[in-house]
TORDREN-375017 format. One record per residue (C-alpha): x, y, z. Coordinates in pm, whole numbers, padded with zeros to 5 digits, always signed. Each point is the difference from the previous one (the first is absolute). Layout:
TORDREN-375017
XYZ ...
***
This chain:
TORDREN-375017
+05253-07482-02452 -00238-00244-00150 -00252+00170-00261 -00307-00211+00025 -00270-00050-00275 -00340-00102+00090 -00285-00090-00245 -00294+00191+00052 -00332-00194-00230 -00317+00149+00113 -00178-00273+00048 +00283-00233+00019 +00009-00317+00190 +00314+00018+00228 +00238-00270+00190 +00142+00163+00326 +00273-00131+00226 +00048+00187+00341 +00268-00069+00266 +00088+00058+00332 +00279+00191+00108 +00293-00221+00043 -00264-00308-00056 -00162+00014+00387 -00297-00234-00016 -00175+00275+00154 -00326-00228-00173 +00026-00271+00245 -00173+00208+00232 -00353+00016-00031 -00015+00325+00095 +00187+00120-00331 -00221-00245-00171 -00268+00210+00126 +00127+00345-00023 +00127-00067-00383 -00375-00166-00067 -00168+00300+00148 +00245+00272-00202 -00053-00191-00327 -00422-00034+00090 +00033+00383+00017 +00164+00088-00290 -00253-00178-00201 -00310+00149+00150 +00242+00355-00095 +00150-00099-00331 -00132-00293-00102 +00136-00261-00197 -00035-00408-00067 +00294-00170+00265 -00034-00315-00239 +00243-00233+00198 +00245+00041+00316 +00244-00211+00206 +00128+00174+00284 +00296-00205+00120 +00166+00113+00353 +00269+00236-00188 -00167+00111-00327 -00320-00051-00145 -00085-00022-00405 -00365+00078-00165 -00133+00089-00336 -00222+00342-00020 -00205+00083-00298 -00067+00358+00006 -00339+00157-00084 -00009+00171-00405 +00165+00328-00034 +00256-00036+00339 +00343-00090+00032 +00071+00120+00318 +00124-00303+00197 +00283+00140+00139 -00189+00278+00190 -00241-00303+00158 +00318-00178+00108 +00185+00297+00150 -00357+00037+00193 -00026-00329+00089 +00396-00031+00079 -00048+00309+00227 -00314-00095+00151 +00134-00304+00115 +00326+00092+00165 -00193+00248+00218 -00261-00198+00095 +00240-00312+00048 +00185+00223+00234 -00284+00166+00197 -00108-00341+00066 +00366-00081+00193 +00174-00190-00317 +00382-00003-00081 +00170+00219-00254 +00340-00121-00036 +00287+00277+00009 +00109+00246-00278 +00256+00233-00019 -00017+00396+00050 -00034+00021-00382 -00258-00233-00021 -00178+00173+00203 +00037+00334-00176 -00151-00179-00311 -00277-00119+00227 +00078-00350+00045 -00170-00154+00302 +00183-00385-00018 -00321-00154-00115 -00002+00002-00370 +00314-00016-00259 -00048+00284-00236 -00239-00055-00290 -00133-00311-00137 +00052-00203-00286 -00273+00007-00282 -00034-00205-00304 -00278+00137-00263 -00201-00322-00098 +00002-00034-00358 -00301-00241-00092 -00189-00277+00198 +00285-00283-00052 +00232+00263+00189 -00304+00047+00214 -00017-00376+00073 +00359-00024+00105 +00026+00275+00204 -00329-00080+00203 +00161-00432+00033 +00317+00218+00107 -00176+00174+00289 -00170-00328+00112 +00337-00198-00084 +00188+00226+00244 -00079-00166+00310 +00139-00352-00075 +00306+00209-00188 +00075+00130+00366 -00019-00343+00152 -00344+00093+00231 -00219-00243-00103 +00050-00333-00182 -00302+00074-00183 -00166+00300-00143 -00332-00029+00178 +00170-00016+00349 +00096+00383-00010 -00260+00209+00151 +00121+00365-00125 -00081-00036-00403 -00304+00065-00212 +00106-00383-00140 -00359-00098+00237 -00219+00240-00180 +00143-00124-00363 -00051-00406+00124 -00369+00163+00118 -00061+00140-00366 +00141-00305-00169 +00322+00136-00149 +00203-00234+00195 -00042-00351+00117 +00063-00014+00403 +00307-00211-00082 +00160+00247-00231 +00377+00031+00073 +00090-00359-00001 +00237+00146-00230 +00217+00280-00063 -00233+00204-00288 +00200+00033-00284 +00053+00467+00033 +00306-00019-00238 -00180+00199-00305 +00001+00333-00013 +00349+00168+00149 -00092-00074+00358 +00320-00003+00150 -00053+00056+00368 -00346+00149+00019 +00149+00264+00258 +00149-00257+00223 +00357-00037+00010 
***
């Protein structure tokens, strides 16, 4: 069995990658959009924290938390939001796909793969990367043919701010520095 080590940095500024079990784009619906908008809304008003950037592709979605001084605990909020989801994903007449009896022992519901794939960001060059990874993603999935196009990123709010120009993504950003190998995705 795998024996996974997690960075906890109170106050630490996180990368995430999440994925859907067996890769349903469950997030072409925009009912999931909704129900995963409204569990994430909730666990900030509960445990709040900054969601500094998010793609949310139909199969996975990618974002970069900075957590308030003095607390670490992301993995709680995504267990809650995880959790939160699924149920009210179902209650609202979504999919889950199938899992086996011992999957369901473990309480697997066929929405989520297990865990999530976290990267502790080191300094604001890693910062930088991760954040033109998360807005990259869309034209790295062949969605959109330019960045702007996709609807389902914070890339808006950061053209808005004047971090990016509204034809960023011409090109491929250059995320090679800093050990990135697959940034959760296989």
């Amino acid at each position: 069995m795998s024996n996974y080590h997690r960075m906890y940095l109170p106050g630490g500024t996180f990368f995430f990658t999440l994925v859907t079990y067996n890769r349903q784009p469950i997030f072409q619906s925009s009912m999931a959009r909704s129900c995963l908008r409204q569990v994430i809304q909730q666990q900030l008003d509960s445990y709040p924290f900054n969601l500094f950037a998010i793609c949310l592709l139909p199969d996975h979605l990618h974002c970069v938390w900075m957590l308030p001084r003095g607390d670490s605990d992301y993995s709680a909020r995504w267990q809650a939001i995880k959790r939160g989801f699924t149920r009210r994903y179902l209650d609202l007449g979504g999919q889950a796909c199938s899992v086996t009896d011992s999957q369901r022992r473990e309480g697997r519901s066929g929405i989520w793969q297990p865990r999530f794939w976290e990267h502790t960001v080191r300094d604001e060059q890693d910062l930088e990367r991760c954040v033109d990874y998360i807005h990259w993603n869309p034209r790295k999935h062949g969605l959109v043919r330019r960045v702007r196009d996709y609807p389902f990123s914070s890339f808006h709010r950061f053209v808005r701010e004047g971090q990016y120009e509204p034809d960023w993504g011409g090109l491929e950003p250059d995320l090679s520095a800093g050990n990135q190998n697959d940034w959760g995705e296989p």
